[in-house]
C-alpha angles and dihedrals in degrees: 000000000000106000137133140327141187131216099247088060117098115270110284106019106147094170102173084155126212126294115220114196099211120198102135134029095251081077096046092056088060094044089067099039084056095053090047096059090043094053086047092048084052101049098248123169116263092239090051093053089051094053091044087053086061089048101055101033083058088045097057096035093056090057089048093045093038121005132077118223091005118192137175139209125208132187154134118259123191145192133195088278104018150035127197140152138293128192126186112188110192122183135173090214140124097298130222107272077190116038098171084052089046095057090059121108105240097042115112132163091186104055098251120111095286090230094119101089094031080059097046095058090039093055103033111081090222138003158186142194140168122187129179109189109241087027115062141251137266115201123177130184135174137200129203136181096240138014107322127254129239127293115269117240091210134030131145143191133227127184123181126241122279104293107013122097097214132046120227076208114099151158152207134194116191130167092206107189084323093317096128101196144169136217125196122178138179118187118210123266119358140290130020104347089051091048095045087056091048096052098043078052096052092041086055088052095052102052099033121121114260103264132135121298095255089056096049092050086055096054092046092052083052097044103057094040081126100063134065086274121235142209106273140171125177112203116203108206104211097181089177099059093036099242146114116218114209135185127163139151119218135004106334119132123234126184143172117210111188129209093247083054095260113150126198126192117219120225113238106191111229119267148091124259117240091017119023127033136138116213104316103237125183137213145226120217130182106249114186114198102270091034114136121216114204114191123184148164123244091274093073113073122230090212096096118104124215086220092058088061108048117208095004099117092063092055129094122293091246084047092049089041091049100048095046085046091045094049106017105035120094132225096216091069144032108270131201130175124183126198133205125171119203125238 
């Protein structure tokens, strides 16, 4: 499954991870086993394989006890010296009214013992979850081998299209000499053409020298000529002068939200990467330190409100990524979100 990527991971490393749609235990069950031969392909300890098998095995019996329409997400995530797992559980179901009570060991809302959450938090080596009761929940939880790294200030989600094992969506995050800056791509059409644009795209991106965003769009549109082209912008976070840059070609969505709820929409020129585009022109947008930038692809809706969604904002960018995919994205389409928090 074609997905994201960040600059400190080997060349080549398009981890979108596997969707698992859980609605009997039977799932769950495979949920686990499947965490457990990810963490051993990865060279996981055995104790920490262990304690992610609890993890996961929580994760995906709490959507078949609570949730409606449960998925999970499951896939490796890696630094410069480490990988380890992350898991994002989403659910339309009933919500937490408290999330802090919730947490507890001892509280159940299904008649069994109510240790399931308490052991989630205890085993993963960090954490985050948002819940809005009649809406759903989004909880996402890594493991990794050793202490765990920092958390990351951007990190974003993509799922194909009904039917289709890959996605042509895809992302990149890279810190090039203090450029912080975001891909997002979508390749035209579905499957594997689409995903083979997106992740040449993506390649490009990665290695590409640090330059503005509107040069490094230019020297993607040149660089996947070969392929069937895609929809592609690319966002600079410059915390220190206060501004988002911002450069794409085709229909991919950019917005600032700020941290007095101000949201500001970012202009992609028309066109089409690798075959069709007018001059490349790029944007400058206010960013005041706590803003958050979303960035996705058409899949994704623009009809979803921060105010519907109380407190979201402050959550993690996987948090953030997971709840817009899970209520604005669309079936019909490949769908992508990226999400980058200022410093």
């Amino acid at each position: 499954m074609s997905g994201g990527t960040v600059a400190s991971l080997p060349e080549g490393l398009l981890d979108g991870g596997v969707w698992f749609r859980v609605e009997a235990a039977g799932t769950a069950a495979a949920v686990r086993r499947a965490a457990e031969r990810l963490a051993a392909e990865l060279g996981m300890p055995d104790n920490r394989v262990a304690d992610l098998s609890i993890v996961a095995a929580e994760a995906a019996g709490n959507l078949v006890k609570h949730a409606d329409q449960g998925t999970v997400l499951l896939r490796a995530v890696r630094t410069a010296g480490q990988a380890g797992v992350e898991l994002i559980a989403i659910d339309n179901g009933p919500g937490m009214v408290d999330v802090q009570r919730s947490a507890g060991d001892g509280h159940s809302t299904a008649g069994t013992l109510g240790i399931g959450f308490g052991a989630i938090l205890r085993q993963a080596s960090w954490s985050d979850l948002h819940s809005i009761p009649g809406k759903g929940t989004v909880l996402a939880v890594r493991v990794w081998p050793a202490t765990a790294p920092e958390p990351s200030w951007a990190a974003g989600i993509t799922r194909p299209i009904t039917g289709e094992t890959v996605s042509g969506d895809a992302y990149a995050v890279r810190d090039a000499e203090g450029r912080r800056q975001l891909l997002v791509c979508d390749g035209l059409g579905h499957g594997g053409l689409a995903a083979a644009a997106a992740n040449e795209a993506v390649r490009t991106f990665l290695k590409a020298p640090s330059a503005p965003p509107a040069v490094v769009v230019e020297s993607l549109h040149r660089a996947i000529s070969h392929t069937r082209g895609a929809a592609l912008a690319v966002a600079e976070l410059d915390s220190e002068a206060g501004l988002v840059r911002y450069a794409g070609l085709g229909n991919i969505s950019g917005t600032v939200f700020g941290p007095d709820g101000t949201r500001r929409g970012m202009v992609s020129m028309p066109g089409i990467a690798g075959h069709q585009r007018r001059q490349v022109r790029e944007y400058d947008y206010p960013l005041a330190p706590g803003a958050i930038v979303l960035m996705h692809s058409d899949g994704v809706v623009d009809r979803w409100q921060p105010a519907d969604y109380p407190g979201l904002l402050s959550r993690s960018p996987e948090v953030i990524a997971a709840t817009v995919l899970r209520d604005a994205g669309t079936r019909r389409d490949d769908a992508g979100v990226l999400v980058a928090r200022s410093s």
